[in-house]
C-alpha positions as CSV (number, residue, x, y, z in Angstrom):
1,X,36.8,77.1,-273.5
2,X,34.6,74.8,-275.5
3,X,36.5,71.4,-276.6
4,X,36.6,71.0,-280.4
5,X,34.0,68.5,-281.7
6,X,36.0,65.7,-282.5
7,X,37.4,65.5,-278.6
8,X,34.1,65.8,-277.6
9,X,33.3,62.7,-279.5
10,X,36.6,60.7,-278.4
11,X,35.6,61.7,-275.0
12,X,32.0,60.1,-275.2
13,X,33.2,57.0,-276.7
14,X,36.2,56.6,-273.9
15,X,33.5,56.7,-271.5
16,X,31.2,54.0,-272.9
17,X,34.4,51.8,-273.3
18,X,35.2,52.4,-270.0
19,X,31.7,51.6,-268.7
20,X,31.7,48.7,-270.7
21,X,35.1,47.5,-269.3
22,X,33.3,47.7,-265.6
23,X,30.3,46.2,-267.1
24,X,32.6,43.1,-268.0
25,X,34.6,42.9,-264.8
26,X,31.2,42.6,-262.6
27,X,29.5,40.4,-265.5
28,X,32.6,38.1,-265.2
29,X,32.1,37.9,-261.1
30,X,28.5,37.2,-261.5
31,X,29.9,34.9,-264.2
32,X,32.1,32.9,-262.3
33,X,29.3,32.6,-258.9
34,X,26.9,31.5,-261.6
35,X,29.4,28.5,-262.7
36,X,30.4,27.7,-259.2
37,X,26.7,27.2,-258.1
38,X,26.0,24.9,-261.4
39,X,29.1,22.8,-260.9
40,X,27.5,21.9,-256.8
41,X,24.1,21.5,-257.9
42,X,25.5,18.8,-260.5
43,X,27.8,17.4,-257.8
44,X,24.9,16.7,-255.3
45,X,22.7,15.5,-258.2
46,X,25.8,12.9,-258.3
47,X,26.0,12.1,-254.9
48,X,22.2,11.1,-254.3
49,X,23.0,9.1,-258.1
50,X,25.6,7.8,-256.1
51,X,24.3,6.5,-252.4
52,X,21.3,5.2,-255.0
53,X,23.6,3.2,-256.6
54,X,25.4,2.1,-253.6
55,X,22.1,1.3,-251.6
56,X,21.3,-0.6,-255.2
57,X,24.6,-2.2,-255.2
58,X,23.7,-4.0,-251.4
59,X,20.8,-5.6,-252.7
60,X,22.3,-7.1,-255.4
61,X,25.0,-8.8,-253.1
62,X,22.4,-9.8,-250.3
63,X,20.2,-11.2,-253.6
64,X,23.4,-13.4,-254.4
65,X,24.0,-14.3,-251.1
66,X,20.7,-15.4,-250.3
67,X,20.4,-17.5,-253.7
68,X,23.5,-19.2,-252.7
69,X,22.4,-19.9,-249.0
70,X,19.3,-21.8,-250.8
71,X,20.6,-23.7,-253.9
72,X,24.6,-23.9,-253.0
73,X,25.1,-23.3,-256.4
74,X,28.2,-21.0,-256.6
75,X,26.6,-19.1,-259.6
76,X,23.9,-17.8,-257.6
77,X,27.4,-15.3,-256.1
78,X,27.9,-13.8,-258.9
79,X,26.0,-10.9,-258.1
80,X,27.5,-10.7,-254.9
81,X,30.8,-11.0,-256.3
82,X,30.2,-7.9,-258.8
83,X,28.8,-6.2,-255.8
84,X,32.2,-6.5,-254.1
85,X,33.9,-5.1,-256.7
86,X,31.8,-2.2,-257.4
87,X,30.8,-0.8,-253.7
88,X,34.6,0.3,-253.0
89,X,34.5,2.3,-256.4
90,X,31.3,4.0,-254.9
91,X,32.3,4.5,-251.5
92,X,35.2,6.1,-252.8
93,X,33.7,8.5,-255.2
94,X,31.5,9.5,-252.2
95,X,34.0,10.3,-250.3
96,X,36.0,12.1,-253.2
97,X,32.1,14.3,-253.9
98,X,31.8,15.3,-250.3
99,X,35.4,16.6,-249.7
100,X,34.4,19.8,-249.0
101,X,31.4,19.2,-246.9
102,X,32.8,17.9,-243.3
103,X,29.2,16.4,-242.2
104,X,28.9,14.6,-245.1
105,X,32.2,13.3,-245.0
106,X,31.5,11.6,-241.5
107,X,28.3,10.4,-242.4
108,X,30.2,8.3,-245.0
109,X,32.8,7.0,-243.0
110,X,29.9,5.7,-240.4
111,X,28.3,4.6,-243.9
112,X,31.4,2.9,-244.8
113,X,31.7,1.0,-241.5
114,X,28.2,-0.2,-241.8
115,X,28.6,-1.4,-245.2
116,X,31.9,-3.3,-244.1
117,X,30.1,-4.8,-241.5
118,X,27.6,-6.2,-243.9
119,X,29.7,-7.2,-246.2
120,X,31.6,-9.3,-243.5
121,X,28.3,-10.9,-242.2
122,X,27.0,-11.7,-245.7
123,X,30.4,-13.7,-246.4
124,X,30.1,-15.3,-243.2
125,X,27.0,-16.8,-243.7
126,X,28.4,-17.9,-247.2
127,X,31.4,-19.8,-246.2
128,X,28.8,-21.6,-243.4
129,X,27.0,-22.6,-246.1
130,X,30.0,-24.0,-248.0
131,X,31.6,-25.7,-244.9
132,X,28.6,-27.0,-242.6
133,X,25.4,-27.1,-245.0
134,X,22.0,-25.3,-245.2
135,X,21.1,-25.3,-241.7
136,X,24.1,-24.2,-239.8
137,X,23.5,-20.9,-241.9
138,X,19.7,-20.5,-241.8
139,X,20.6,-20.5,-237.8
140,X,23.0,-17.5,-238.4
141,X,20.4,-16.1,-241.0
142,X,17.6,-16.0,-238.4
143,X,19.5,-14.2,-235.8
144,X,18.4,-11.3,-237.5
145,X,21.7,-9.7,-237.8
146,X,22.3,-9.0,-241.3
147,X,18.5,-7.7,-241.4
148,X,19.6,-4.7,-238.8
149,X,22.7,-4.1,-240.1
150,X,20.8,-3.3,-243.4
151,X,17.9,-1.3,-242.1
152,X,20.7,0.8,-240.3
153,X,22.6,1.6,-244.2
154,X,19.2,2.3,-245.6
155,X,18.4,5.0,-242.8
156,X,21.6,6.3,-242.9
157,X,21.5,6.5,-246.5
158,X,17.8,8.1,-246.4
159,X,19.4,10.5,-243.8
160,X,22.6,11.5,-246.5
161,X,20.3,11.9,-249.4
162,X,17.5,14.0,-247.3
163,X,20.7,16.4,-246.5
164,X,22.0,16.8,-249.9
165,X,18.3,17.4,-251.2
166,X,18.1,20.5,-249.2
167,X,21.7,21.3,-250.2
168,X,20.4,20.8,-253.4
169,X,17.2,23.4,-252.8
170,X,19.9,26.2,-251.8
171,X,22.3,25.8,-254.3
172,X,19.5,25.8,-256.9
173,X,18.4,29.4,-255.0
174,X,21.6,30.9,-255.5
175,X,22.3,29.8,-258.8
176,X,19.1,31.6,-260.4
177,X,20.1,34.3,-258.1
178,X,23.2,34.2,-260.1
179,X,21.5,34.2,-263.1
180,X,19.0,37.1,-262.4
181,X,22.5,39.6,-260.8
182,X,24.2,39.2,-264.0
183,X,21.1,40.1,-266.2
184,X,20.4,42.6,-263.9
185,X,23.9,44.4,-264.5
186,X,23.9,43.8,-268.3
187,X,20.6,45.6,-268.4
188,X,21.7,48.4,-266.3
189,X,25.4,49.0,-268.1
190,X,23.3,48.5,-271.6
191,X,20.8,51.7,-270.6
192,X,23.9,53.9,-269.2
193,X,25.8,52.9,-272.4
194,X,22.9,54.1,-274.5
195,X,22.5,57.1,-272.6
196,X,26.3,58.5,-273.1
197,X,25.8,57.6,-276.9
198,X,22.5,59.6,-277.1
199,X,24.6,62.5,-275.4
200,X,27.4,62.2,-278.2
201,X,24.1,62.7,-280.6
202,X,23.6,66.1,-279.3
203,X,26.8,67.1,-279.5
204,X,26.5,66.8,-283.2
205,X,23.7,68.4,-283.2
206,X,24.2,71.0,-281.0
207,X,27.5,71.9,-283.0
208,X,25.9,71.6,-286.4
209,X,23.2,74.3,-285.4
210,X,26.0,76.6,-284.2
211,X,27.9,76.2,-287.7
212,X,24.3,76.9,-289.0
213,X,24.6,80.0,-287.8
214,X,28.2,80.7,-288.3
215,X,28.3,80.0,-291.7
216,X,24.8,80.7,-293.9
217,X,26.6,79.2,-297.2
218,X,26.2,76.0,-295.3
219,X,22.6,76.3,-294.6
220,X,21.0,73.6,-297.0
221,X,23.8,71.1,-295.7
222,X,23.5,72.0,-292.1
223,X,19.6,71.9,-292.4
224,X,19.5,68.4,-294.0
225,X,21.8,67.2,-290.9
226,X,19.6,68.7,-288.3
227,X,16.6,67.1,-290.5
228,X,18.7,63.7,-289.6
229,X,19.8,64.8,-286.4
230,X,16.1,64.6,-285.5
231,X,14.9,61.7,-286.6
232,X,17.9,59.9,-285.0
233,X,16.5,61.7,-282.0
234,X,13.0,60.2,-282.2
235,X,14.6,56.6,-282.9
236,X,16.6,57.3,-279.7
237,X,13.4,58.0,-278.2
238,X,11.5,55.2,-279.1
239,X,14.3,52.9,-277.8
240,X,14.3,54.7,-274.8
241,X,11.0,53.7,-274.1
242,X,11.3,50.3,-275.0
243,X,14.1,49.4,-272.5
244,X,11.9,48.5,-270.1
245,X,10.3,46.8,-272.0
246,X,12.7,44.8,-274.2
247,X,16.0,44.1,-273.2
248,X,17.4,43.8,-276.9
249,X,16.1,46.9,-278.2
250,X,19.0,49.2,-276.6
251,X,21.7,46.9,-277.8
252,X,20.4,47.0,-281.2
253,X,20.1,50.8,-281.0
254,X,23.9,50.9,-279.6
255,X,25.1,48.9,-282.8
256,X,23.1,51.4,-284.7
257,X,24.1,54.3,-283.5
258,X,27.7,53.4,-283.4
259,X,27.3,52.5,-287.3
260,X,25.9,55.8,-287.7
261,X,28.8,57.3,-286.2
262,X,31.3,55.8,-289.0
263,X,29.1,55.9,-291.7
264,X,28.0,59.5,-291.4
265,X,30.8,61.7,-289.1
266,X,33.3,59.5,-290.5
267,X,35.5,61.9,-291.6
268,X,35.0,63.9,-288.5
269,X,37.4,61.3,-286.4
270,X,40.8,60.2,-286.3
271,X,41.6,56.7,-286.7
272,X,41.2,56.0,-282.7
273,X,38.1,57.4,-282.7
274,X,36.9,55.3,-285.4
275,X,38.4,52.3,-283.9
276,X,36.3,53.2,-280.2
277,X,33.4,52.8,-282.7
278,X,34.0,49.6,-284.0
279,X,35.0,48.0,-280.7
280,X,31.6,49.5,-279.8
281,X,29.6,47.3,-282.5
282,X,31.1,44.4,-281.9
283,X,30.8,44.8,-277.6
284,X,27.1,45.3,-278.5
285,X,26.7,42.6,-280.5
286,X,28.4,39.9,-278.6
287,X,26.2,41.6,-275.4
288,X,23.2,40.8,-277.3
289,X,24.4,37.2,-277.8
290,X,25.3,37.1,-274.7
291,X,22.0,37.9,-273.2
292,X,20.0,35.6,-275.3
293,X,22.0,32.4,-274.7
294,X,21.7,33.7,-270.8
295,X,17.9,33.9,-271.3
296,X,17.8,30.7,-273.1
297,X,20.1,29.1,-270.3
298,X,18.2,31.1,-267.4
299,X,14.6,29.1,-268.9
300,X,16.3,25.5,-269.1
301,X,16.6,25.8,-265.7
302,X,13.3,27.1,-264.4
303,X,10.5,26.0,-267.4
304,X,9.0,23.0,-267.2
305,X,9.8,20.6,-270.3
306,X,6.8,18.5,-270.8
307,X,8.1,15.2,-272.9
308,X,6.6,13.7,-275.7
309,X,7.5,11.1,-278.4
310,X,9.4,13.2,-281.5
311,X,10.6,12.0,-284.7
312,X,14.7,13.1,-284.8
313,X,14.4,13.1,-289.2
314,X,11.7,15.9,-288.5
315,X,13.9,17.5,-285.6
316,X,17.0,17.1,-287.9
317,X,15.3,18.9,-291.3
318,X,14.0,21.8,-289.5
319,X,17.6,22.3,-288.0
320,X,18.9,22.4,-291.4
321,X,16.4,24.6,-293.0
322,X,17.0,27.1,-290.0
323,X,20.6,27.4,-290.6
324,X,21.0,26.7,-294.4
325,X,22.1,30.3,-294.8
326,X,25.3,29.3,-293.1
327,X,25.3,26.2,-294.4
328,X,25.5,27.7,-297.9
329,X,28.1,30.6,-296.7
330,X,30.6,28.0,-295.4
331,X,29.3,25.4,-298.1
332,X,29.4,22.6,-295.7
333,X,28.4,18.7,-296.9
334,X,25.8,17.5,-294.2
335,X,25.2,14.1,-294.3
336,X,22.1,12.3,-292.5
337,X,21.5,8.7,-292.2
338,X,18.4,9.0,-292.4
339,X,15.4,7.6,-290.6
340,X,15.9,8.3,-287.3
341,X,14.3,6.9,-284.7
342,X,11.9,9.0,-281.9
343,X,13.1,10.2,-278.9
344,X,11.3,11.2,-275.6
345,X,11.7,14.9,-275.4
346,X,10.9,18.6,-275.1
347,X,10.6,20.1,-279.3
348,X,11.6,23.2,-278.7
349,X,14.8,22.6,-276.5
350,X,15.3,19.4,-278.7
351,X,15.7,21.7,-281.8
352,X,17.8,24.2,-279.6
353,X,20.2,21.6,-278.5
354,X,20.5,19.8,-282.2
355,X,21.4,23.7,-283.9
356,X,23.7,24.1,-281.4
357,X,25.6,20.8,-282.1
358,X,25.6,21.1,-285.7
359,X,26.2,24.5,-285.7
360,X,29.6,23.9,-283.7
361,X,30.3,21.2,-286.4
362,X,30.2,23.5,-289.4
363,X,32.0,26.4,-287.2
364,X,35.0,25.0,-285.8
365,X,37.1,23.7,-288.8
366,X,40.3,24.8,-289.9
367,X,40.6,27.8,-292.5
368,X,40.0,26.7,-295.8
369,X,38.6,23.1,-294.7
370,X,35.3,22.5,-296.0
371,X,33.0,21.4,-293.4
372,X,31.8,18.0,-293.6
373,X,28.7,16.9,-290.9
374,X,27.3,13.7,-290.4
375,X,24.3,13.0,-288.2
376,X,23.3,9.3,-287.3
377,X,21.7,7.1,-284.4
378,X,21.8,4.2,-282.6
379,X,18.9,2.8,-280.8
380,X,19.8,0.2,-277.8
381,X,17.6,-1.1,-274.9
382,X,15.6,1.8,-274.1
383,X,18.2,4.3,-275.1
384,X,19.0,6.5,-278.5
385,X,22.1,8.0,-279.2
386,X,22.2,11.0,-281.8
387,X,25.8,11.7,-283.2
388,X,27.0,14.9,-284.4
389,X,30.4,14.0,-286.4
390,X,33.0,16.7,-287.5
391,X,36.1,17.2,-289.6
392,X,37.1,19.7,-287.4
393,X,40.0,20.9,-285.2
394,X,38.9,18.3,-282.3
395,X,39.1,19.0,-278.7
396,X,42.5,18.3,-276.5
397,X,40.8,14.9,-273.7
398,X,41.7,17.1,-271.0
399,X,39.3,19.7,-272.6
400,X,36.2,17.4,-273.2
401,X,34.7,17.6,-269.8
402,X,35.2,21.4,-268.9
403,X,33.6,22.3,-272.5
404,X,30.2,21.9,-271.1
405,X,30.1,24.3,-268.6
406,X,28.9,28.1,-268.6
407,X,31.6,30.4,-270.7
408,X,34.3,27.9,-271.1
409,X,36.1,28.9,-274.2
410,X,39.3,27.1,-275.9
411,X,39.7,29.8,-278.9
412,X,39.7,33.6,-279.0
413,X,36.7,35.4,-280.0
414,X,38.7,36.6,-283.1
415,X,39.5,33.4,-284.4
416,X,35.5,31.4,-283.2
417,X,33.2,34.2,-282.5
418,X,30.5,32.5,-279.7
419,X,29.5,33.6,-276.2
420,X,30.9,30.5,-274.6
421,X,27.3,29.3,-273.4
422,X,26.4,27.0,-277.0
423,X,27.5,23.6,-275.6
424,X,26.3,24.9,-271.5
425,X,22.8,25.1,-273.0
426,X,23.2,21.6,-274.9
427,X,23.9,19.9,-271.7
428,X,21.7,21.8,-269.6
429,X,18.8,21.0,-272.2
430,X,19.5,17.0,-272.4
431,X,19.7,17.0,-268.8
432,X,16.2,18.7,-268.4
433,X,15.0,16.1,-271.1
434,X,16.5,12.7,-268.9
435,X,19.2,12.4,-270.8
436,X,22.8,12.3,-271.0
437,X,25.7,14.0,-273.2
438,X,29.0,13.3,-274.2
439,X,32.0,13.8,-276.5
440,X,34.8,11.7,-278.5
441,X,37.8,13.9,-280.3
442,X,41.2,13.9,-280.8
443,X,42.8,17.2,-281.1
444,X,43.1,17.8,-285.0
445,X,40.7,14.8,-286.3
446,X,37.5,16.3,-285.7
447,X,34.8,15.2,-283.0
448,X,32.2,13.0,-282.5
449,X,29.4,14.6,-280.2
450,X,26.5,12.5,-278.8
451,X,22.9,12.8,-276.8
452,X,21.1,9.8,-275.2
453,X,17.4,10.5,-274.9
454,X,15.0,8.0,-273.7
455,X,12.9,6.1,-276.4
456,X,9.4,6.2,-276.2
457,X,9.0,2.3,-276.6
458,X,10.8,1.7,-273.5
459,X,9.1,4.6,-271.3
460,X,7.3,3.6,-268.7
């Protein structure tokens, strides 16, 4: 027994929300492998910043040590001193990095021994200075000691960092493995998805030619619905063809056909049928977000960014004339203090990460609020800072950090609509370009977001 049409229909659009459930679940696991792998390429970017730093850190003390062995001027230890105080910090941090690595963590205690050690021969050549004079320490000074103690931390050191390079190398592999699996599965569940709404097509058109035939008073009506029938056909087609060539094309022709659906067999389904077809548009078009801020992540993270000396008040007005169409809708005030300096940086991701920022700033405001922006620098040492200020909602401190990774969300997509990547792409961008980002809020006072690019009068 044939199923009546509008069953037919219902059944169709269970199906694609059923696919598109599965779709989610194995996007989500991709999702999640994808973050993981980021957050231990960052962390072993941060360890070799940090056995740098503590290498760094040495020098300075063995530079105040050995200005103080010459001159006996207790101001020459002041780097020393600072170095005191900061290598525990480091070794600490080091060992807090490299928790979950077991080699690494008993490569640091041996490192942590041999930095003791010189620690305790650079102060005992210090209070030999202070209590028997110049000579009595040059004699310890020549034994050579101190000079072996510090070749052994710099090979250990070179060993650490070698290690977490090529840790570094695999973790980058299997993050743009990541990236390509979840691209991969969106692509697939997009074509299937199109496919089962291309087969809900010809079952309109299949019935409409059998009521052709039932009922000839309904010929002219039933001819000019084939007539549509068809071309819909063609455009399904066409899109067909493009999907492997264009990755957007079937989501747009999902959000089409969906519309179609209400728009013209409207009246054909019941109210759950009609809601399957809205949840439909708005899956497809968050999909299609989704896809392009994974592209636009997925090419941070494998283009090369060549840098070049860029004018922010240029950078700043073609952000604004790009999304003036919002600004008028939510009839924001956007303040610039205008000039800006010039930066060291990539245009095209530059004018990426700057939309994003403001575009966060005009979005995330309480109901009713009107939006108020301001965008201003500071320029120190070889260093500028771009702020982004808001009236919004703020961010919670314990939010702050996590906000910059992949698909961390704090609101429903009902009440912020976004794909979760806006502020992932920011920091990923800056990064690329050398610099740093950062963020200062209090929940319901609005934020203050920030970039640090280098200048181009202090590159090198």
């Amino acid at each position: 027994m044939r199923r009546p049409l509008a069953q037919q229909i219902q059944l169709g659009l269970v199906t694609t929300l059923v696919l598109l459930l599965v779709n989610a679940l194995v996007s989500y696991r991709n999702i999640q492998k994808l973050s993981d792998n980021e957050r231990q390429v960052s962390q072993s970017h941060q360890v070799i910043a940090e056995l740098k730093e503590t290498l760094s850190t040495l020098k300075d003390a063995e530079t105040g040590q050995r200005g103080y062995l010459i001159t006996g001027k207790e101001n020459y230890l002041q780097p020393y001193e600072r170095a005191i105080a900061q290598i525990t910090r480091l070794i600490g941090s080091l060992k807090k990095l490299t928790a979950d690595n077991p080699k690494q963590q008993q490569q640091i205690l041996t490192l942590e021994q041999a930095v003791t050690n010189k620690l305790a021969e650079l102060q005992q050549t210090i209070n030999i200075r202070r209590e028997q004079g110049f000579g009595a320490a040059q004699q310890i000074v020549n034994t050579n000691r101190g000079k072996e103690i510090m070749d052994n931390i710099r090979q250990q050191i070179a060993d650490m960092e070698d290690f977490e390079h090529r840790l570094l190398q695999q973790r980058s592999r299997e993050s743009q493995a990541s990236t390509q699996r979840t691209i991969v599965t969106l692509s697939i569940a997009t074509v299937v998805n199109l496919a089962l709404l291309a087969l809900v097509y010809y079952l309109f058109r299949r019935n409409q030619l059998q009521s052709q035939q039932e009922n000839e008073i309904l010929e002219r009506g039933v001819t000019e619905r084939t007539q549509q029938l068809q071309e819909a056909n063609n455009e399904l087609e066409a899109f067909g063809y493009s999907v492997s060539h264009d990755l957007q094309a079937p989501l747009r022709a999902m959000h089409g056909f969906a519309e179609a659906l209400l728009e013209d067999y409207g009246d054909l389904l019941d109210e759950l049928g009609k809601e399957y077809a809205r949840r439909i548009i708005a899956s497809a078009l968050r999909l299609e977000n989704l896809i392009q801020d994974l592209l636009a992540y997925s090419r941070l993270s494998r283009t090369e960014l060549p840098l070049k000396s860029i004018d922010l008040t240029l950078v700043i007005s073609e952000v604004i004339r790009e999304i003036q169409p919002e600004i008028e809708q939510k009839q924001a005030e956007i303040k610039i203090d205008s000039p800006l300096p010039q930066v060291l940086a990539h245009h095209p991701t530059l004018v990426q990460v700057a939309t994003n920022l403001v575009e966060n700033a005009i979005k995330f405001v309480k109901v009713g609020v009107q939006p108020q922006v301001r965008v201003w620098a500071e320029k120190y040492n070889n260093w500028v800072r771009l702020w982004v200020a808001d009236n919004g909602i703020g961010i919670a401190s314990e939010h702050q950090k996590r906000i910059f990774q992949v698909f961390e969300r704090l609101h429903g997509q009902e009440t912020y609509p976004g794909t979760g990547i806006g502020l992932a792409i920011v920091r990923k961008g800056v990064e690329r370009m050398e610099g740093r980002v950062g963020v200062e809020s209090q929940l319901g006072q609005g934020s203050r977001f920030w970039i640090e690019l280098r200048s181009p009068d202090g590159s090198t």
